[in-house]
N, C-alpha and C positions, 0 to 999 in steps of 0.2 A: 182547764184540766178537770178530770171528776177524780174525785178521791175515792178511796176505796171505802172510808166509809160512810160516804153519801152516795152513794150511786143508787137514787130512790128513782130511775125511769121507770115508766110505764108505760106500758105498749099502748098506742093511739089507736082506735076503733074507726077502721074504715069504711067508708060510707059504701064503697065498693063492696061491702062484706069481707072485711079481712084479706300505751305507747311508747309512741316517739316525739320529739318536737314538731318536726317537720319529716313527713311522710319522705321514704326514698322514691328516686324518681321513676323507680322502672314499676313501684307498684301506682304511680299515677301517667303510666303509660298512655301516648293519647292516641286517642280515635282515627284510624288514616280516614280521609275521604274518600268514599270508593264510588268513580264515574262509572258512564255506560249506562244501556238501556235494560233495565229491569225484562226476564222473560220469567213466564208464568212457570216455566218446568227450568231449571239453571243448568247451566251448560256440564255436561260431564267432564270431571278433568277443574272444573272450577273451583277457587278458595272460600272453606270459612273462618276467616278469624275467629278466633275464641278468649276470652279471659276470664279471669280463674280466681276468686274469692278461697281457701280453705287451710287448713292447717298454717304454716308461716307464709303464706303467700295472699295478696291482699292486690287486686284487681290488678292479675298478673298475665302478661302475655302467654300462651300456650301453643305448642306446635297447631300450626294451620290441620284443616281436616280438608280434603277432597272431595265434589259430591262422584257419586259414581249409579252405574245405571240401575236401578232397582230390580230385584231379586222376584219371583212370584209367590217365596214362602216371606209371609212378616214375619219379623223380630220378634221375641217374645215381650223386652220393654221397647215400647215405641212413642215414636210422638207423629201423629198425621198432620202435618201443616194444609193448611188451606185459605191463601192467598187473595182470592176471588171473592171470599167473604168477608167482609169488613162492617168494623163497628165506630165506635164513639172516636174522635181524634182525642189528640193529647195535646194538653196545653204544657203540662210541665211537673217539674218536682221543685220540693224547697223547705222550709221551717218559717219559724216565728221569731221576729224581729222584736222579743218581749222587752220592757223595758232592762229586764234582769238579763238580757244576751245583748244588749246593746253595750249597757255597763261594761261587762263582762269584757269584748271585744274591744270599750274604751281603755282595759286594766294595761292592752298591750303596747308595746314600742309603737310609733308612728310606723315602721316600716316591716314590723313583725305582722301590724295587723292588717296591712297594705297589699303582704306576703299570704296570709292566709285568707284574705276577700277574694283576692285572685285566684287561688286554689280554689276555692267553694262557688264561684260567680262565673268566673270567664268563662264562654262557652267553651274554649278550648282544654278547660279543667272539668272541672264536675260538672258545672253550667246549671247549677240550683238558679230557677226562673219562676219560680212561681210562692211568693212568701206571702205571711202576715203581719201589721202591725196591732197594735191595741191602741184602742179610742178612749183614754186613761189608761188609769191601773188594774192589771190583772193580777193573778196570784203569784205572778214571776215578777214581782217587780221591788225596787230598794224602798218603795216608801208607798202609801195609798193615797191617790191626786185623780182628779178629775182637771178638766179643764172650765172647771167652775166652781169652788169651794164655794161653801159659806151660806147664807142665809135668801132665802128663797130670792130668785132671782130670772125671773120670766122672758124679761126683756135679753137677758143673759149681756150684759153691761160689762161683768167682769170676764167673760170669754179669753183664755189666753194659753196658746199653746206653748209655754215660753218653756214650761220644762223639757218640753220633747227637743227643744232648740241645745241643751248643755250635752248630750250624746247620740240619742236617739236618731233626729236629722244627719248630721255628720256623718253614722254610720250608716244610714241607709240612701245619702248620695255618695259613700265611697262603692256601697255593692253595687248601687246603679250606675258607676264609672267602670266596673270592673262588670257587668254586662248589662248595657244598655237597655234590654228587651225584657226585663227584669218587670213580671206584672205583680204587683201588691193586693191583697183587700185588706181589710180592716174591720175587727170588730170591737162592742162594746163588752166589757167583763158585767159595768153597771151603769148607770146614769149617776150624775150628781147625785147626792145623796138627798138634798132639796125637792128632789122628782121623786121620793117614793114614802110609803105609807112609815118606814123605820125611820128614818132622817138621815141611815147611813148608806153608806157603797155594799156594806157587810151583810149581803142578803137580803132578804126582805122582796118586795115588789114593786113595782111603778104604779104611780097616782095617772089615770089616764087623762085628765082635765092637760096633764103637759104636754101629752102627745105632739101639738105643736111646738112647744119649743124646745122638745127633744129634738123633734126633723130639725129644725133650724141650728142645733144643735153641732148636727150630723154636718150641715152644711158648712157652719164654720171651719171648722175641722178638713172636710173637702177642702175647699178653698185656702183656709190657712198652710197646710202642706201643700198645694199646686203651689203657691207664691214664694215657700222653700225649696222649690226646684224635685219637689217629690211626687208626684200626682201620685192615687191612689184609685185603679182601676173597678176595685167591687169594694161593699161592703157584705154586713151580715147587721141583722138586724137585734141577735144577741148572742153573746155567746151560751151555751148550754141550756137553753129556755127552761127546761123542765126540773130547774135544782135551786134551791138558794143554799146549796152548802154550809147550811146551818149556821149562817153567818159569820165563818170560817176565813172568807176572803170576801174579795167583789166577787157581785151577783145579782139575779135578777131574776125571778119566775115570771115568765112570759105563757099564760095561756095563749090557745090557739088564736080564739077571739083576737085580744089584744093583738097577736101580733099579725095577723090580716086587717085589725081596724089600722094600726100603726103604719104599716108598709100601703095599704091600699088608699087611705084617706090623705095621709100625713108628708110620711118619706118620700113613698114614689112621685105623687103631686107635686113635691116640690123641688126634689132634684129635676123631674121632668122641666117646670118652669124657669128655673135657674139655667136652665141648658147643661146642665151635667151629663157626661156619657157614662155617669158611673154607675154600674150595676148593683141591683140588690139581690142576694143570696138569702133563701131564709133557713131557719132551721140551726143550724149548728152544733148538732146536739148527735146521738148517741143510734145505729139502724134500727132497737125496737119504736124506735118512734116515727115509722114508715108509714104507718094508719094517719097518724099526723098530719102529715103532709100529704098524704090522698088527700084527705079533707081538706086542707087550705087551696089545696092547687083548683080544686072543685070552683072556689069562687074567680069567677069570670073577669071580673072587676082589679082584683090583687094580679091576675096572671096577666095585666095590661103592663104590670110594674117591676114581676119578677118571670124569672122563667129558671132559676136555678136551685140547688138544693144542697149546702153545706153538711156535711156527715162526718162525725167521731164516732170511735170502733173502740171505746171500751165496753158498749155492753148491745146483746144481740149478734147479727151473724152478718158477712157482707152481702149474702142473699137478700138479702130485705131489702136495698137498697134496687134491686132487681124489680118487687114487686110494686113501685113507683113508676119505674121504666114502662111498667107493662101497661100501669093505666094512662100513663102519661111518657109518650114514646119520646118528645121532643123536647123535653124537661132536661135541664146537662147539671153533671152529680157532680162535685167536689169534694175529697176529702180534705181536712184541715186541720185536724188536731193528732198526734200520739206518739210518744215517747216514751225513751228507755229508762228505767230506775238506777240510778248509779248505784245503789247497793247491789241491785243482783251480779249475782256473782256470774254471770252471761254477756255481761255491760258492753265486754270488748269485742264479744265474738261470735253475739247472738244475729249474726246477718244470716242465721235460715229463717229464724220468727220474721224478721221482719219482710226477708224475700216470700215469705207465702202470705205475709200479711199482705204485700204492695201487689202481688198478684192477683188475691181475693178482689181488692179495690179496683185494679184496673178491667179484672172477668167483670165486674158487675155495674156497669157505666162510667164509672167516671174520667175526668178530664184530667185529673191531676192530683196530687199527693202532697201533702206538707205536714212536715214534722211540727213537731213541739218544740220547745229551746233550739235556738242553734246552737247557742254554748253559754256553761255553766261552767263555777267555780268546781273543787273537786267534792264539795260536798252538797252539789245542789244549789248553789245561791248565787244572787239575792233572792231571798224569798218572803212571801208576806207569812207562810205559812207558822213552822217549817213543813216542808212535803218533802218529799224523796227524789223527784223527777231530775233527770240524766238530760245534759244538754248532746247533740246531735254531737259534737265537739266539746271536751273540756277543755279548760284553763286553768290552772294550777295556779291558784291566790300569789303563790309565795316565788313559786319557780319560773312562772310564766310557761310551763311546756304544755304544749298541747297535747292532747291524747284524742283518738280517732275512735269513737263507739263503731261494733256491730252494725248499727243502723246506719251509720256512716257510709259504710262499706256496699252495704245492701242499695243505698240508693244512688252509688258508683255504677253498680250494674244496670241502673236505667236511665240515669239521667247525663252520662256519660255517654250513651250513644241513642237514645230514644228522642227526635226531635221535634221541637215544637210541630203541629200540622203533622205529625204521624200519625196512621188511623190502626188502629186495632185489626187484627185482620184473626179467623178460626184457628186455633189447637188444640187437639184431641190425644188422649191416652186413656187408658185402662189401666197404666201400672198403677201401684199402688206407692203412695208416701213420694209424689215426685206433681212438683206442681211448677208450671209454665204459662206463659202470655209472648205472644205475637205482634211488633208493629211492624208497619211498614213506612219509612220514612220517606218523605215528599218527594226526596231524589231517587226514588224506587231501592233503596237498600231497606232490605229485609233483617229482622232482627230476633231474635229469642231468649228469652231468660228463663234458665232452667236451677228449679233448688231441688236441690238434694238432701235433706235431712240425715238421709240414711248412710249404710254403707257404700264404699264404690261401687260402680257397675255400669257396664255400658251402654248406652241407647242408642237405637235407630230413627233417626228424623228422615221419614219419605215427605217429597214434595212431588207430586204429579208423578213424574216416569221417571224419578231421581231419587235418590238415598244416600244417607252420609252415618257411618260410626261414630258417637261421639261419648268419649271415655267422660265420666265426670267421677270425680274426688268423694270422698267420705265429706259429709257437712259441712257442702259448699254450695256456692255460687258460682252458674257459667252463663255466660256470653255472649251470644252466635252471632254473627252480619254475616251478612254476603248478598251478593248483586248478580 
């Protein structure tokens, strides 16, 4: 997480030259399966299902629309689909398996929390597949632990995941029981505290003589989760490189150097020789830091080890994430970190911020989306801070009810019908205050997510020689499939 008042990023100089307890069921309505073969223009007379984010309705079914034969005057609001164009696929949606929403989800009944995994994981509910863990302690977490306390320790002797094994583990093979397909990465908030120039977790920087027994580090941690029945698909080489949060929490400043010497010399060498398939992601940090990662990507030798690029959107624009793509076309973007404030007074029902955030993300490469906290207490916690950050879901200390953020909602709208292996496909408009993304799912159904900020008003979706009316709600979220 970056705080608001540390957010010291600085743009990289590119070598390129610059509620309720438990949700009612009809708003967790589910997705039918629609067969048949995908045609580039949709049959006249054919359905779109739609669902509906806005006022008391919360991913709610809505009369079907009809396409019918396009007109030769357009719409005044339009949206021009174009199918034939295609971009980045989608790996998926999901949050952060912080030690503080591991807790959290421990506070629940066995079968409350059994009740609510399956609502958030089964593909058949929301189908969140794309999460993170932390490699220790983050700022969300009930206590500061590394998986090596103590006094310099190279050989790393005392290595011991043991804390992750009292909730952590548990909860992240009950969400992999409740959907299998469920990909993790993992990143570091800090290194042992023994690894950097302060002595602590709290900021500070790494002594690079450990490089090595950082990756080895890495590796235990790999393996000690594979042998708890949890592998861990990607990593990240740190979290926020470019902040020590004033010593505030765990942290780490990572120059660029470092972390091309680290990932190219270190990490990737050695998960390569170990045989690990697990990926490194670098970066982790914030889109002004796009220059950045021009630069690292530059080095020949690092891009044998990475090929991806982790991204947080609290400061900068999701443009910038664009001007990567551009110099590095086959480079795949991840977002990873951002979350709701439980003070704002929006908490519950800010799903248009987030729906034109997840859209920004998905227009500008990336694969996929993950929240901050899954779930928090009702004031935020555990926390190392205190900070203010809103879990994706609360849990009420005292009551145990749940409550459903905004952001909640917003990521019903994609991750609810947007499928792993979906690719991005062109949409276009000119209105103004109305933002949209396009996939097309492996089984040819077509899909659209349109926010509305504003007032009601109607649009027109042309697809080839086909057109559809589609009403949308004052400051909501809608829906579209169809085949």
């Amino acid at each position: 997480m970056t705080t608001q008042s540390s957010r010291r990023d600085f743009l990289g100089i590119s070598a390129l030259g610059l509620a309720a307890a438990i949700a009612p069921k009809e708003a967790l309505e589910r997705v039918p399966v629609i067969t048949g073969l995908r045609n580039e223009t949709p049959n006249v007379g054919a359905e779109i299902s739609i669902w509906v984010t806005s006022g008391d309705e919360r991913f709610a079914g809505a009369p079907r629309v009809k396409w019918s034969p396009a007109s030769s005057t357009p719409a005044t609001d339009q949206i021009q689909l174009d199918p034939s164009k295609k971009f980045q696929d989608i790996l998926g949606f999901g949050g952060a398996f912080t030690d503080a929403a591991c807790y959290t989800f421990n506070q629940l009944a066995p079968s409350a929390r059994e009740q609510l995994l399956h609502e958030m994981f089964h593909p058949s509910e929301m189908g969140l597949s794309v999460c993170r863990t932390c490699i220790g302690a983050s700022d969300y977490s009930a206590k500061l632990y590394s998986f090596d306390d103590g006094d310099a320790d190279p050989d790393l002797t005392r290595f011991s995941i043991e804390h992750d094994r009292e909730y952590i583990l548990p909860v992240l093979r009950e969400a992999r029981k409740a959907n299998p397909d469920l990909f993790l990465f993992s990143s570091p908030w800090s290194p042992p505290g023994w690894m950097k120039f302060n002595g602590t977790m709290l900021g500070g920087s790494m002594r690079n003589h450990y490089f090595p027994a950082y990756a080895k580090y890495f590796l235990k941690f790999l393996q000690g989760y594979a042998a708890e029945g949890v592998p861990v698909q990607a990593v990240t080489s740190q979290n926020e490189v470019d902040t020590d949060q004033d010593g505030k929490m765990p942290a780490c400043l990572w120059g660029q150097e470092y972390e091309i010497q680290f990932v190219r010399d270190h990490l990737g060498p050695l998960l390569e020789s170990s045989g690990m398939a697990t990926k490194i992601w670098i970066l982790d940090h914030n889109y002004n830091l796009w220059g950045r990662v021009v630069d690292e990507l530059e080095d020949d030798r690092l891009r044998k080890y990475t090929n991806a690029v982790a991204w947080h959107g609290y400061v900068g624009t999701a443009d910038m994430m664009s001007k990567v793509h551009e110099a590095f076309p086959d480079v795949e973007m991840y977002w990873t970190e951002g979350g709701p404030d439980y003070r704002d007074p929006g908490y519950l029902t800010d799903w248009c911020k987030w729906g034109a955030t997840f859209t920004d993300v998905l227009r500008n490469w990336c694969r996929s989306i993950t929240a901050w906290n899954l779930a928090l207490d009702e004031r935020g916690r555990p926390n190392i801070g205190p900070f203010s950050c809103g879990g994706v879901v609360t849990i009420n200390s005292q009551t145990k009810e749940i409550t459903r953020s905004g952001q909640y909602w917003a990521f019903a709208h994609y991750s609810r019908v947007m499928r792993r292996g979906a690719r991005r496909f062109d949409s276009q408009s000119a209105t103004a205050d109305l933002q949209h993304v396009g996939v097309e799912n492996p089984d040819g159904q077509q899909v659209l997510v349109v926010t509305n900020a504003g007032p009601a008003r109607t649009i027109e979706l042309r697809l080839a020689n086909a057109a559809a009316e589609i009403p949308l709600k004052a400051n909501s979220l809608t829906t579209l499939a169809w085949k």
